[in-house]
Structure formats: C-alpha cells, structure tokens
N, C-alpha and C positions, 0 to 999 in steps of 0.2 A: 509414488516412490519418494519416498524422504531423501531429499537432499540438503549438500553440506551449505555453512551458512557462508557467503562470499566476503571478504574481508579487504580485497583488491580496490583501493580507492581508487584509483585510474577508472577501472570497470566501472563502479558504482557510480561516478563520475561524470560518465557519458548519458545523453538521452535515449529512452527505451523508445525502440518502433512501436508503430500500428500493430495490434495484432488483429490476425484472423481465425475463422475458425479452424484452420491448422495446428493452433496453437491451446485448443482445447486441451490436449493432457497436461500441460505446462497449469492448469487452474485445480488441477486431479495433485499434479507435484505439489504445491502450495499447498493446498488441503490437510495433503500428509506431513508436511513438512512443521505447519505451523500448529498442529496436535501435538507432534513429537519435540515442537518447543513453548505447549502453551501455559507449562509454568511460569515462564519468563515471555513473554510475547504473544501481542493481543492482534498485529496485523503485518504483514509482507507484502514487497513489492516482486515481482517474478525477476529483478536484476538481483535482489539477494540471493537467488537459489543459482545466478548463475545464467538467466536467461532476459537479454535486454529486448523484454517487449511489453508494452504498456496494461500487464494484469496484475493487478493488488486483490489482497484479501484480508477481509475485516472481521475483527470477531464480535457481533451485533448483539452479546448477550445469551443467548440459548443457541446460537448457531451462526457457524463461519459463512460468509459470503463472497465469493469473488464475484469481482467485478471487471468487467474487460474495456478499454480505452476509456479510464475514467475523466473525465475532466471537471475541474471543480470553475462553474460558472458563475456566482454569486458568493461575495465572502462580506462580514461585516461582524463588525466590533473585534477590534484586535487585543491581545493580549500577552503578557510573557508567560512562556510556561519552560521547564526542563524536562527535555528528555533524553531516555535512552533510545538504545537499536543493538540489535544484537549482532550488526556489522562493525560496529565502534566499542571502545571501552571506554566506560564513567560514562554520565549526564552534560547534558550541553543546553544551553540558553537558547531560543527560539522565540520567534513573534508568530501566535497562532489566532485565529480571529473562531467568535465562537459560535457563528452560526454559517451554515454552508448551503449551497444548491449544489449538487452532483450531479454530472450525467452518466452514464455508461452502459454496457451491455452485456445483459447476462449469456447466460450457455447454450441459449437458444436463439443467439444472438438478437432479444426483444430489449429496442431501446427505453431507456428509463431516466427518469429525472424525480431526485429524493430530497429535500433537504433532511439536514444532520447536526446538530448542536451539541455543544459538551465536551466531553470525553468523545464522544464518536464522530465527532468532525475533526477531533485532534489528530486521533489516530490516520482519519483518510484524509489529510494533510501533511502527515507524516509518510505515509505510502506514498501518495502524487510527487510531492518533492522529490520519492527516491526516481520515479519514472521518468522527471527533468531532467534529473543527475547533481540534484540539489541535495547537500547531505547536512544533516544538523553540526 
C-alpha cells in the first residue's frame, strides 16, 4: 500500500523499535511507497510512512532492498555532503563518512553483514539516522 509521506517532526523525532516479523507488510508498504516517489527518492525509513519501527529501504541500483533492524557497525572516512528527504523542505548539511559495515535482516528474517561505500552508504545512513530519530 502506498503510504503518505510523514512530515511530523515530533514523530520523526523519536526512536524506531525492534521490529519483527509482524512487521513484514510494513517492508511490502515501503516497497510501494518508495516506487510511487522514486523520482524524487532513492531510500525510506518505515517512520516516514508513519510506522516507528526499525526497517529502511534502499535503492541498490536495479532493485529496492529492505532491510530490517539495520545497524550500521563500522563507519570510516568522514565527509560533508547536502541532503534532502522527502520529510523536510530544501537540502541541509550533514557529516557522512564513506565507507560502511551494515548489519541487518532480510524477510526471511536471515542475518546479514554488507559493507557500502559512496552513494549507497550515504543513502543507508540517511535511513538509520531517521530510525535514531536523527533528522538532517
């Protein structure tokens, strides 16, 4: 289901729980949700759509990936970059570092550990933050 984009800094604000697999359709909602804005947005945290619990999705190039309780365990070489969100209006200043170790777990709940550099560690640094309730 496409859901609308959350704009509630309070909400946004707060930290996302653990999720479980309960919380499977909620990675289905993100799916749809970030198709229907992927002109303008390459990843979501599941408190944007409205639901504080700790699944983000990333768009890896040929194909979206959610990821469920991700934690980002390894960061190194920092850097500034500006971004947007489709929570906030205009770009904002950030300190992003560009190489990453992730954990998290997929929808089969099989845990996993990736690193990410570039553009695709910015991105799932920008989703984790929103999961803290850290907003650019």
């Amino acid at each position: 289901m496409i859901r609308p984009i959350m704009r509630d800094m309070f909400f946004l604000g707060q930290k996302s729980e653990e999720a479980t697999d309960k919380d499977l359709p909620v990675g289905q909602d993100l799916q749809d949700t970030l198709k229907a804005n992927q002109e303008r947005c390459v990843g979501m945290a599941a408190n944007m759509i409205g639901v504080k619990k700790r699944i983000i999705i990333v768009n890896l190039g040929l194909v979206n990936v959610v990821m469920y309780n991700p934690v980002i365990v390894r960061k190194d070489t920092p850097y500034e970059a500006e971004e947007g969100c489709l929570s906030l209006d205009g770009v904002r200043k950030t300190t992003r570092y560009q190489n990453i170790v992730l954990e998290y777990q997929d929808s089969s709940w099989k845990k996993h550990s990736q690193k990410y550099s570039g553009w695709t560690a910015q991105i799932i640094q920008h989703e984790v933050d929103h999961l803290n309730g850290i907003i650019i």
